[in-house]
C-alpha positions as CSV (number, residue, x, y, z in Angstrom):
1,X,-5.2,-10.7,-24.7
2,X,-5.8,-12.7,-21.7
3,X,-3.2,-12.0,-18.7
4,X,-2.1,-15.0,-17.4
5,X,-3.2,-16.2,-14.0
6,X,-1.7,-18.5,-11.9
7,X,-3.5,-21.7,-11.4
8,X,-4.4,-24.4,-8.5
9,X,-3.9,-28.0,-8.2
10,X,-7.0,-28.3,-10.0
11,X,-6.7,-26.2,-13.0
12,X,-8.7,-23.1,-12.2
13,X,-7.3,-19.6,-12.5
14,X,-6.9,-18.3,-9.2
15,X,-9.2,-15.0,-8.7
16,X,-8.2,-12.3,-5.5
17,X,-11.5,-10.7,-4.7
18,X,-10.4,-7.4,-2.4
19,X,-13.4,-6.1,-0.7
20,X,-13.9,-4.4,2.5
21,X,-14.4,-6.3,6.0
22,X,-18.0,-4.9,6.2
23,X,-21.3,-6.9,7.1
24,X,-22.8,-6.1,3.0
25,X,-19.8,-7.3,1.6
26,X,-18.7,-10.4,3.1
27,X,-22.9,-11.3,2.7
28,X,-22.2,-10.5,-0.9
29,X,-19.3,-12.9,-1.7
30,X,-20.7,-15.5,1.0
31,X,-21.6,-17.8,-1.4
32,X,-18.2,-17.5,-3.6
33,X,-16.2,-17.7,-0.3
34,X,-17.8,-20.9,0.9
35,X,-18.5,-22.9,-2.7
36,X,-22.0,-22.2,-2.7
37,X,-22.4,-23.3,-6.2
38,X,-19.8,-24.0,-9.1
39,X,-17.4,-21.4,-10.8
40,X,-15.9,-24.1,-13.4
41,X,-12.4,-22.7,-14.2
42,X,-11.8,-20.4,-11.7
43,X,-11.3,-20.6,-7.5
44,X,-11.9,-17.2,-5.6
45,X,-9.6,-15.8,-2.9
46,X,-10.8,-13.6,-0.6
47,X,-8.4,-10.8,0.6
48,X,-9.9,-8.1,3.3
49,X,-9.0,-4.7,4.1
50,X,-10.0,-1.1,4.3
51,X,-11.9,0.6,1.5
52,X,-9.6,3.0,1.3
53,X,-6.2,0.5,1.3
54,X,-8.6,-1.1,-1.7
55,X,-8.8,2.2,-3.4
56,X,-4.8,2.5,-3.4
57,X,-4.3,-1.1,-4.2
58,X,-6.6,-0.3,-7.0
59,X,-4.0,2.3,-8.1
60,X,-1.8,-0.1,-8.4
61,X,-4.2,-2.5,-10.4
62,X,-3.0,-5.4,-7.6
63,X,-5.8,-7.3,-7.7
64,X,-8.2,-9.1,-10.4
65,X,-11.0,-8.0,-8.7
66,X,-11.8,-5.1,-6.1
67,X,-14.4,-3.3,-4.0
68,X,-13.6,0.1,-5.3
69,X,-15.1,3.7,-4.1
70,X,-17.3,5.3,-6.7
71,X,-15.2,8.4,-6.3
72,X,-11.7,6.9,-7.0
73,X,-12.7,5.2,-10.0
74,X,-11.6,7.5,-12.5
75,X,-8.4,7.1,-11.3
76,X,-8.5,3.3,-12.2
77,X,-10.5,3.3,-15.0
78,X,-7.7,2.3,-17.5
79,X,-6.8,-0.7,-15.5
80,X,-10.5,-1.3,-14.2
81,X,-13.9,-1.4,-15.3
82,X,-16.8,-1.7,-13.1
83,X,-19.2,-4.5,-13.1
84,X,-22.7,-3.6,-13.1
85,X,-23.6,-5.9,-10.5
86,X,-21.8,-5.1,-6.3
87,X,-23.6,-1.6,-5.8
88,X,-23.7,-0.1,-2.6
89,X,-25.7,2.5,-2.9
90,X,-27.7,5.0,-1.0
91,X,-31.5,4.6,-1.7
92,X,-32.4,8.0,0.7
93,X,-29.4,7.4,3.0
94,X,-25.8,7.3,3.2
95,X,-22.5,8.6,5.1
96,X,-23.7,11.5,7.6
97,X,-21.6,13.8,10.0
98,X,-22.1,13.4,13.4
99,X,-21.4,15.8,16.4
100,X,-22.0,16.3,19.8
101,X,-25.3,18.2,21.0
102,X,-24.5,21.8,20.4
103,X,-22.6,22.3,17.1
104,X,-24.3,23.9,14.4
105,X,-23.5,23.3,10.7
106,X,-22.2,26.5,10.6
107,X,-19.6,25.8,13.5
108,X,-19.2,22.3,11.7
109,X,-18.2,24.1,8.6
110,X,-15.6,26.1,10.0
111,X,-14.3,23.6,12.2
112,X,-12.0,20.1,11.2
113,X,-13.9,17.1,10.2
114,X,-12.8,13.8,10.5
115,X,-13.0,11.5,7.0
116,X,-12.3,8.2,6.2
117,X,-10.2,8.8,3.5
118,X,-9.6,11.6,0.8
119,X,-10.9,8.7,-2.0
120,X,-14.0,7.5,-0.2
121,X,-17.5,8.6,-2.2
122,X,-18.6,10.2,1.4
123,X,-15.6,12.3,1.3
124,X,-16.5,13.7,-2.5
125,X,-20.3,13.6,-1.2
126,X,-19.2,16.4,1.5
127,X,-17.4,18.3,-0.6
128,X,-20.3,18.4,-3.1
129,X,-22.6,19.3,-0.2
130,X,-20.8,21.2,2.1
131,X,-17.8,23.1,-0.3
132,X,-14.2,23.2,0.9
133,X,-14.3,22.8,4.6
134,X,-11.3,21.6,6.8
135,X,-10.9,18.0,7.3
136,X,-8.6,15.2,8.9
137,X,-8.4,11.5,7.8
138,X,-9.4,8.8,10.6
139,X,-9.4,5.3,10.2
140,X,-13.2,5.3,9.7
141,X,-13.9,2.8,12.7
142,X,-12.1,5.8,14.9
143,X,-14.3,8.6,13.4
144,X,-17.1,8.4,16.1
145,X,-15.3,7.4,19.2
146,X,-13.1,10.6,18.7
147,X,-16.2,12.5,18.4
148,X,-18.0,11.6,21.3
149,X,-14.3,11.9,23.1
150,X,-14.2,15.5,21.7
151,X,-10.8,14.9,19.8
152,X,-12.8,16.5,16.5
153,X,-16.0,18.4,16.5
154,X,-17.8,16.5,13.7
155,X,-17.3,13.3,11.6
156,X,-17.9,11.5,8.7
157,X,-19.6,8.0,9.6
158,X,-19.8,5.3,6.8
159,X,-20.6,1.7,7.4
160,X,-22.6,0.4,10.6
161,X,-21.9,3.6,12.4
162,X,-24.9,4.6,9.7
163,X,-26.8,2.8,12.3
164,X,-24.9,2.8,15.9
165,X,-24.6,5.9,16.1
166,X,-28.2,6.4,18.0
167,X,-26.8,4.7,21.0
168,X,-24.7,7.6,21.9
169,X,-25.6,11.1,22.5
170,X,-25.0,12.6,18.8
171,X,-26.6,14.6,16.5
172,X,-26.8,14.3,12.3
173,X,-26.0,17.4,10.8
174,X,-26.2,16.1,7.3
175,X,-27.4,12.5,6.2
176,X,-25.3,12.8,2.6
177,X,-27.7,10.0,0.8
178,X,-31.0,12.0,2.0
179,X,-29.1,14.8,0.5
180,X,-28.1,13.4,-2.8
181,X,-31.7,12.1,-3.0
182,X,-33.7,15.1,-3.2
183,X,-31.4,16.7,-4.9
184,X,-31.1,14.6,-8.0
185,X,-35.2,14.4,-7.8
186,X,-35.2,10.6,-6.2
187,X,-31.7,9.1,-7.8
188,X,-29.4,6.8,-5.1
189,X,-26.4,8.3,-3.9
190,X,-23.7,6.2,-5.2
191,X,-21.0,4.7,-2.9
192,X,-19.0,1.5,-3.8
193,X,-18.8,-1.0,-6.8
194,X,-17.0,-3.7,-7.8
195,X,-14.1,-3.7,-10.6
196,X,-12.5,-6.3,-12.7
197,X,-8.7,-5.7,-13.9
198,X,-9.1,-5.0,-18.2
199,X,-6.1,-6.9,-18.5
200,X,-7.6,-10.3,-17.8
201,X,-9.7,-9.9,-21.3
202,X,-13.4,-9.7,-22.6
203,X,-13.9,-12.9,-21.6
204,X,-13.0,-13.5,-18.1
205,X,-14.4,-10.0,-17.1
206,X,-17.5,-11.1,-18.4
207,X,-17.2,-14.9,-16.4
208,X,-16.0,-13.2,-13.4
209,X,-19.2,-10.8,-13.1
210,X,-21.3,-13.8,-14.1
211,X,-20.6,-15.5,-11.2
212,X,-20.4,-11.9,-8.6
213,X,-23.9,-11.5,-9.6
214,X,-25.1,-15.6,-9.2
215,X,-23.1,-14.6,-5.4
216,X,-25.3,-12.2,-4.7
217,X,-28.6,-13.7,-6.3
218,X,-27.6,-16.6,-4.2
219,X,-27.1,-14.7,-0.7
220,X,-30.2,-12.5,-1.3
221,X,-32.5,-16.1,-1.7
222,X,-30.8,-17.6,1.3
223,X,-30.3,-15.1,3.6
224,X,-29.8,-17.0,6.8
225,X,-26.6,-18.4,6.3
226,X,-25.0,-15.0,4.6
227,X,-26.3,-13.4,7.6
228,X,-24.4,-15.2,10.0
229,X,-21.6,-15.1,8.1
230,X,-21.7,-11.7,7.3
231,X,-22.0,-11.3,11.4
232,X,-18.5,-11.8,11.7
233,X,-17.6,-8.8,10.1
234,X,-20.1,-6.4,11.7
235,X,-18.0,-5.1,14.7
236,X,-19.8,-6.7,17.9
237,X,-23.1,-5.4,16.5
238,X,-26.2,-7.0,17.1
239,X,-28.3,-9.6,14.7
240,X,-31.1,-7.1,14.2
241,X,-28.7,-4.4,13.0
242,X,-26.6,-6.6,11.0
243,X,-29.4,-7.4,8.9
244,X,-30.8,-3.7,9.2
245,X,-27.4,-2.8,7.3
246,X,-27.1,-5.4,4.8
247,X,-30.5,-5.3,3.3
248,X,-29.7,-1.6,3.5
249,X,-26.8,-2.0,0.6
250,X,-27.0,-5.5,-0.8
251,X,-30.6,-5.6,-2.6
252,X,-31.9,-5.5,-6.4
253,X,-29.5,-2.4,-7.4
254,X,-26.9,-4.6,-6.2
255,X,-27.8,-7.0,-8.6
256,X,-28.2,-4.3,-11.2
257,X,-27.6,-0.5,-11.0
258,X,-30.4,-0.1,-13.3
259,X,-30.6,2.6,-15.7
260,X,-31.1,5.7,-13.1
261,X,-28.1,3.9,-10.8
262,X,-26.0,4.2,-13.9
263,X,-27.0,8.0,-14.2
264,X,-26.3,8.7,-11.0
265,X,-22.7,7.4,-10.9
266,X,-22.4,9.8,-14.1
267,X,-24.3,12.9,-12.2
268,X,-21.9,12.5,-9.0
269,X,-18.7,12.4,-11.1
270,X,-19.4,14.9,-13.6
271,X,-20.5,17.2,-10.3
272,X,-17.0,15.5,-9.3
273,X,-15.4,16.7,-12.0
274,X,-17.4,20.6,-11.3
275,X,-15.4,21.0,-7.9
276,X,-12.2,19.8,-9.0
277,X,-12.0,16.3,-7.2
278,X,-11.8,14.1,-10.4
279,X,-9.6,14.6,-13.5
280,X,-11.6,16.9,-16.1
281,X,-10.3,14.7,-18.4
282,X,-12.1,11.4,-17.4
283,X,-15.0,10.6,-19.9
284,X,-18.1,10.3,-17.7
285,X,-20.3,9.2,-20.7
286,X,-18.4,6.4,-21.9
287,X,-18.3,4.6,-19.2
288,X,-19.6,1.2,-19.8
289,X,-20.5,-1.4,-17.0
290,X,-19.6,-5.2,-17.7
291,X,-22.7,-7.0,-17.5
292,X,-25.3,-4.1,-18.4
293,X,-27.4,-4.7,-21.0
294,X,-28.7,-1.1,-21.7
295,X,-26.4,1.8,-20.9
């Protein structure tokens, strides 16, 4: 059964769209944002904010339809289900710690790291790779600015700082995606999606993912204007690097995991599941993906 949804003047079911105020994503939902194209029944509202806020407003099934992190959605998944279209994903790269010249991995290790949230995918992609180690959340546009400061040792960069950070005088000690690459034998590290509330029925799931993926088809076949509105978002950074990091996480996997993007959302939380981080209970191989046509 459908859950109602408030309407506009017009008739169409209003639709929140949560997702982070990030360069990838606001390139994404361009086209729904400025009426690219038609959505007949439905108008889209846009509401920005942390990926981590998202992840605990996901908790709290608040919005229709969210940018989630891979790692907290087994915690939604009775509310949610993921689309199969909105990847970000890691093909060979991903969240990295950074430190100042100096620190081994070893001192790293033993040493607090800031993270940008205990439900982020790069937070369950350390632990994965680097065990229990001591850590502090940051709000994740703080990470690397307290780094080079010396307020933490090491950090845990996600977003642009994937790219800034070689205008200042750090070091990588792990790149997490380069990690998760060769270690599942190629596979991308998986990051964020995008969820639609169950309670909204078959139906609407299905319409809403419809028209996320033609959003994303449409961005990626005219990328001028996404870019420049996707610029907005980037954080003072520079044209060449805003497209650098979109085409980085908004391509073909985010128009379609694809069968080995599916499998490696399944690999990360079953290993997940291995170190404790997500419920031993949550199925990993029934997930299902609204929109795939193979699983």
């Amino acid at each position: 059964m459908t859950n109602d949804l408030p309407m506009d003047e017009d008739g169409n079911r209003i639709v929140r769209i949560g997702h982070s105020p990030d360069p990838d994503d606001a390139f994404m939902f361009h086209a729904l944002t400025t009426g690219a194209f038609p959505t007949p029944g439905y108008t889209f509202v846009h509401e920005l904010q942390d990926i981590e806020t998202l992840n605990q407003r996901a908790m709290r099934g608040d919005l229709e339809v969210s940018a989630v992190s891979i790692h907290a959605f087994p915690e939604i998944a009775d509310r949610y289900a993921l689309m199969n279209c909105g990847a970000s994903m890691g093909e060979g790269y991903g969240p990295m710690i950074v430190a100042r010249p100096g620190l081994t991995v070893d001192e790293a290790k033993a040493g607090t790291i800031a993270v940008p949230g205990l439900k982020t995918s790069a937070y369950l992609g350390l632990r994965l790779a680097w065990g229990d180690v001591n850590v502090e959340v940051v709000p994740f546009d703080e990470i690397m600015p307290k780094v080079i400061d010396g307020t933490y040792p090491c950090g845990l960069i996600i977003h642009e700082g994937q790219l800034t950070w070689t205008d200042h005088d750090l070091n990588v000690l792990i790149d997490l995606g380069i990690w998760w690459n060769e270690r599942t034998g190629g596979w991308p590290m998986p990051l964020g999606g995008n969820v639609v509330r169950r309670d909204l029925g078959e139906q609407v799931m299905e319409d809403i993912t419809r028209y996320t993926k033609m959003s994303i088809e449409h961005a990626i076949a005219h990328p001028e204007d996404a870019l420049e509105f996707a610029k907005a978002w980037g954080r003072g950074i520079d044209d060449d690097t805003n497209q650098r990091f979109v085409t980085m996480y908004v391509n073909e996997r985010t128009i379609d995991y694809a069968p080995e993007g599916r499998s490696s959302i399944r690999q990360f939380l079953r290993e997940g599941k291995d170190v404790g981080l997500i419920d031993a209970a949550f199925d990993v191989e029934g997930m299902t993906f609204i929109g795939a046509t193979e699983a």
